[in-house]
N, C-alpha and C positions, 0 to 999 in steps of 0.2 A: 789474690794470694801472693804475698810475697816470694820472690825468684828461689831464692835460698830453701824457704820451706817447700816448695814446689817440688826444688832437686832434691829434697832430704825424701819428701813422699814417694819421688818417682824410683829412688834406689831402695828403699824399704820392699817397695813391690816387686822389684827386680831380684830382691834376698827371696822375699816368698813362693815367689814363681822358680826359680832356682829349687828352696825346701819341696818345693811341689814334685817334682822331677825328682830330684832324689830319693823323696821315700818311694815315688812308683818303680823306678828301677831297682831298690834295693827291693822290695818285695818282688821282685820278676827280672833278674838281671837276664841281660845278653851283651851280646860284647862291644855291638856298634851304638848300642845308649850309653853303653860303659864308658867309650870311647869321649862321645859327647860330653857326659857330665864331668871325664876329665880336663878336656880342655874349658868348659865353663867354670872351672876350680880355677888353673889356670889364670882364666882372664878375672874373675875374683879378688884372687892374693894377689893380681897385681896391683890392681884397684882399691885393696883394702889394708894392704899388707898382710890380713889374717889368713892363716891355716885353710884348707877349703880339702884336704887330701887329694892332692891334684897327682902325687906321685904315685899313692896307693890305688888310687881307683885306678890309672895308667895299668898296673900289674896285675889287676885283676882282671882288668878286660883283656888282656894278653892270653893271661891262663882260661878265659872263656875261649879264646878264639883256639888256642891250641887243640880243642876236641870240636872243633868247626871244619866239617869234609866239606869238601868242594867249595873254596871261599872264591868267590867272585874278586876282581881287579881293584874294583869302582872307588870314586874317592868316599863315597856315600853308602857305605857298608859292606864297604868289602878289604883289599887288602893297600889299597892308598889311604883308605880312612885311616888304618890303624899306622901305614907308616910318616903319611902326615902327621899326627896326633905326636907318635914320637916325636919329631921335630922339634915340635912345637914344645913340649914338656923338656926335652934336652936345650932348648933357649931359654926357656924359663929356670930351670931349676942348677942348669951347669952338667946330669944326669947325663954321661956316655952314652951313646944311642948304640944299640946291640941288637942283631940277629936285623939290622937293616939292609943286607946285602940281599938275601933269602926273598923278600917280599922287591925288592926292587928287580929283581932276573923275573921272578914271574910278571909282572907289571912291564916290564921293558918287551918281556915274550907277548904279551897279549897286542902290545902297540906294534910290532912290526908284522904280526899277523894278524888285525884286526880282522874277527868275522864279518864279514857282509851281512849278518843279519842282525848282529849291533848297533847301537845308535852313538851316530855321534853329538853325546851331549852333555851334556856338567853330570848331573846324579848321576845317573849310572852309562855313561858313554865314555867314548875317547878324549871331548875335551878335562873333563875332570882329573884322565890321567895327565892331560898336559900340562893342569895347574898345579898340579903334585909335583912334575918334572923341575915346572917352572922355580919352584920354591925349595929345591933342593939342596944340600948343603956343599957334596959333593959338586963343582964344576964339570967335572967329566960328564958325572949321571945326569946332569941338567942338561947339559950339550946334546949327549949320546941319544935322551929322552924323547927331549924337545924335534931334532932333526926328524927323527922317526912320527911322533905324533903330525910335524907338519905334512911327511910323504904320505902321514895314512889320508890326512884331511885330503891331501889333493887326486888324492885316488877316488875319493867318492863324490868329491863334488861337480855338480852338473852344472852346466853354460846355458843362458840362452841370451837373449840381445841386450836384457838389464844387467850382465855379471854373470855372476857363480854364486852357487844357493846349495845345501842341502835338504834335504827330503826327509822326513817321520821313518823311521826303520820298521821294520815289520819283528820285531822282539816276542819274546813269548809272552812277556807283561801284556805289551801294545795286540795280539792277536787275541787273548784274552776279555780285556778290561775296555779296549779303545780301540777296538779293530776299526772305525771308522774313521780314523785317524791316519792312518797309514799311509804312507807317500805323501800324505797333505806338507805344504813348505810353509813349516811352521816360522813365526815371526820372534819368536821369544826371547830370554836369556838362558831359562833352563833348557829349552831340550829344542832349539832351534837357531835360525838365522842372527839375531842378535847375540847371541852366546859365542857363535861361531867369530863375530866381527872383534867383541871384546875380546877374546884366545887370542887371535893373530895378532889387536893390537899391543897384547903384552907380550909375543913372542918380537914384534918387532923394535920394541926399546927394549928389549931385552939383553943388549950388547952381547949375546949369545952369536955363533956362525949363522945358526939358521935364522939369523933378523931378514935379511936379504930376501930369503925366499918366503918368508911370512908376508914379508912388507908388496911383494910382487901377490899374493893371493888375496890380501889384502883390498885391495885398492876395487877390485873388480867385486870381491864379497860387500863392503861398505857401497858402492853405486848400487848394486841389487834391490842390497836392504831398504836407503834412501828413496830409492822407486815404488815402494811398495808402501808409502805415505797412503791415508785417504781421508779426506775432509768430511770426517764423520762426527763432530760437533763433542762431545764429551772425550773423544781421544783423538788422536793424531795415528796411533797405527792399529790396526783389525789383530784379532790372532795369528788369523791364517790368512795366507795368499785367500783360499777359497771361502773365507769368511767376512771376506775386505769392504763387508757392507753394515757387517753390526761392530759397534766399538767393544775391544776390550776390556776387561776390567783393570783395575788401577792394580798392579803389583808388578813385583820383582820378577816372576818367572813366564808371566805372560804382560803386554802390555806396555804403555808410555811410560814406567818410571824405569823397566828394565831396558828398554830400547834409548831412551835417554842416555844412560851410561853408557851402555856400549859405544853411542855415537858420540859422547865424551871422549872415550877412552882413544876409537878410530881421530878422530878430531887432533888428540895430542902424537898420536903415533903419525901422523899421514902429513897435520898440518892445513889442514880443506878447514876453510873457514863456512863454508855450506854446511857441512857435518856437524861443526860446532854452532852454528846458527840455528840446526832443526832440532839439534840435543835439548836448547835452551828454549825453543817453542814448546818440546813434550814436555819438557817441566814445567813448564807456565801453566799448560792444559791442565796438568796432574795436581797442580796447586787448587786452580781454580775450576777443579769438578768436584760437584755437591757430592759430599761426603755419600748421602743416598743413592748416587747413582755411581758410585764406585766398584759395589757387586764386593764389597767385601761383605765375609762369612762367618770369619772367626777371627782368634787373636795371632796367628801365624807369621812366622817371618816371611815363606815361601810368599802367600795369596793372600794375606790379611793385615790385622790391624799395626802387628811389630812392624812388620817390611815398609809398611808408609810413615811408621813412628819414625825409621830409620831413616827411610828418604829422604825424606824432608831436611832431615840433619845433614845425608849427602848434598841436595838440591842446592842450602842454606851455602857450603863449603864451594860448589862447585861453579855455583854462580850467582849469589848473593841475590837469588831473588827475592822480591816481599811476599810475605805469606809463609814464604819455606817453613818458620821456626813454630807456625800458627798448624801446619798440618800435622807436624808431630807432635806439638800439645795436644789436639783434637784426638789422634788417633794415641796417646799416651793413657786419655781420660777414657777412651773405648774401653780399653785391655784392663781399665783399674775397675771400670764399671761390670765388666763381664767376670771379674775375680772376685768381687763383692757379691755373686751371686753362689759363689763356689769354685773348687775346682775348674781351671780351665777345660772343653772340649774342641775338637776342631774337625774341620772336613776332612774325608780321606777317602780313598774308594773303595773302602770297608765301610763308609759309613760317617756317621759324627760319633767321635770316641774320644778321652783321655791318649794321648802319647806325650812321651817327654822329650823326645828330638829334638836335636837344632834346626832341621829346615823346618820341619811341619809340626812341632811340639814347644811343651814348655820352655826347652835352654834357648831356643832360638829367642823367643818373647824375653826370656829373662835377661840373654845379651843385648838385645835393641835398647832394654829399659837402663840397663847398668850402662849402654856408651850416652845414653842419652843424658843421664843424672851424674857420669865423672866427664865426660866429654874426650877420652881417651882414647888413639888407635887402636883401633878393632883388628886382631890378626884374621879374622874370621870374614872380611868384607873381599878378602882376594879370594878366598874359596866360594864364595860367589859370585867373582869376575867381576865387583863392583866396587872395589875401593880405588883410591884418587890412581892414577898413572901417570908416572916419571921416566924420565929415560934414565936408563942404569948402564955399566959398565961393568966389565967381565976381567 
């Protein structure tokens, strides 16, 4: 198939999968799909120049969240979702950002007295407030943020002879749903050790005051993680410390393609040519493990077929391996083949069901396929602590 027509088919799908998502939230709105599908409008009209109501839907999901009691912090549906989102919609559109002070005190309140029974993790933990911090417009708030998120990280994390690690929180999700889970030293991006390593390495080129002391927790958090390798033939890192004997599945939130980046990102922040050498092995693995034995489930950006569609495209940029451009075709043609059968579903721990979400739904699938077919910066790949990393100045 010709290149050109390939890109014209892969963005048609990326429209439909998008359409898909939008009429399931207009028949059932809430405010943190609202959210989503504003910023997938958003990344749209930038791509398309056309209309996508990236402003209107923004205002709606405002007015939903205004009769929303008790809103959680989290970047991932709670009160950083909505005031990233702004951000991001007032970059795009020129649109004053208003009533951001409000949601940034409660946000700022949560980080300097983190519960000890929270996790610290991208969806719904502390780091996610800190890549909120991170991305802030405000200098002050990003400083003031960032300082605090780093004193919460070093309050809870534990020593032993490999470094400093964090621990599974005992949350009321996790006591729940994954009570077996708890205190396990997860290896992840999402909700573990590699999440943690990629946070500190963007607080440390961060040209921010707190680089200093990120780049100092840093150092001991990346040795950890790199110890905790295992020659497990289909991956290079387990889930869990306590699982360090079955490999992984291939994704973003657990696994060699998320721990890859992180050890990218420590790599540019630190300078360890080890880090960047075993970044570039996990990617190798993640290339060259049979699609079959991936343990992919569905077409998700979080655990499935988007998050490899997109890897592969990071993999491709980040170290020009061969194959890279071969595993996001593969996994391009997965998500086209499971939409040919209908409506996308996906895993969740409800179950296999329709959601239209960025991490675990439609808009996320729909953004992998749109950066794939314009080949455009994704604002959305630092709210997963996976896009390129540079040193910045302040």
């Amino acid at each position: 198939m010709p290149e050109n027509h390939r890109t014209s088919e892969t963005f048609d799908l990326a429209r439909l999968i998008y359409d898909d998502a939008r009429s399931m939230i207009q028949d059932g709105p809430n405010f943190a799909d609202m959210l989503d599908l504003s910023f997938a409008g958003l990344e749209f009209e930038r791509a398309t120049g056309d209309g996508f109501a990236a402003r209107d839907t923004f205002f709606e999901a405002i007015d939903l969240l205004r009769h929303y009691r008790d809103l959680p912090p989290w970047l991932y549906g709670g009160a950083a979702h909505a005031a990233w989102t702004a951000v991001q919609v007032s970059h795009s559109t020129g649109l004053p950002i208003r009533g951001l002070d409000g949601l940034d005190d409660m946000i700022l309140g949560w980080i300097v007295d983190f519960p000890a029974r929270e996790a610290v993790d991208l969806p719904s933990g502390l780091l996610g407030l800190g890549v909120y911090a991170l991305g802030h417009p405000n200098a002050d708030v990003a400083e003031k943020m960032t300082a605090e998120t780093v004193r919460a990280i070093e309050r809870r994390v534990e020593h032993d002879d490999d470094g400093i690690f964090i621990r599974v929180a005992a949350t009321d999700f996790r006591e729940i749903m994954k009570p077996h889970s708890i205190g396990q030293r997860d290896l992840g991006m999402a909700h573990g050790n590699a999440g943690l390593v990629a946070y500190l390495s963007r607080v440390t080129v961060s040209g921010l005051d707190s680089a200093g002391e990120a780049a100092r927790l840093l150092r001991p958090a990346l040795s950890w993680l790199m110890r905790q390798r295992s020659e497990l033939g289909d991956a290079l890192f387990p889930h869990t410390v306590e699982s360090r004997y079955e490999p992984s599945r291939s994704a973003w939130c657990y696994g060699d393609p998320g721990v890859s980046l992180a050890l990218a990102a420590a790599a540019t922040a630190t300078g360890s040519g080890e880090a960047d050498a075993m970044a570039r092995e996990a990617a190798a693995i993640v290339i060259a493990r049979p699609s079959n034995r991936a343990k992919v489930v569905d077409s998700g950006l979080c655990h499935g077929a988007a998050g490899l569609c997109w890897y592969g495209r990071r993999a491709a940029q980040q170290w020009d391996l061969p194959g890279a451009d071969r595993l996001s075709a593969y996994w391009v043609d997965y998500v086209r083949y499971e939409r040919a059968q209908g409506p996308l579903h996906y895993l969740t721990a409800e179950g296999v069901t329709r959601r239209p979400s960025f991490l675990d739904g439609d808009l996320g699938v729909a953004l992998a396929l749109l950066q794939e077919s314009t080949g455009q910066p994704a604002a959305w790949e630092d709210r997963l602590l996976g896009g390129p990393v540079t040193r910045a100045s302040r």
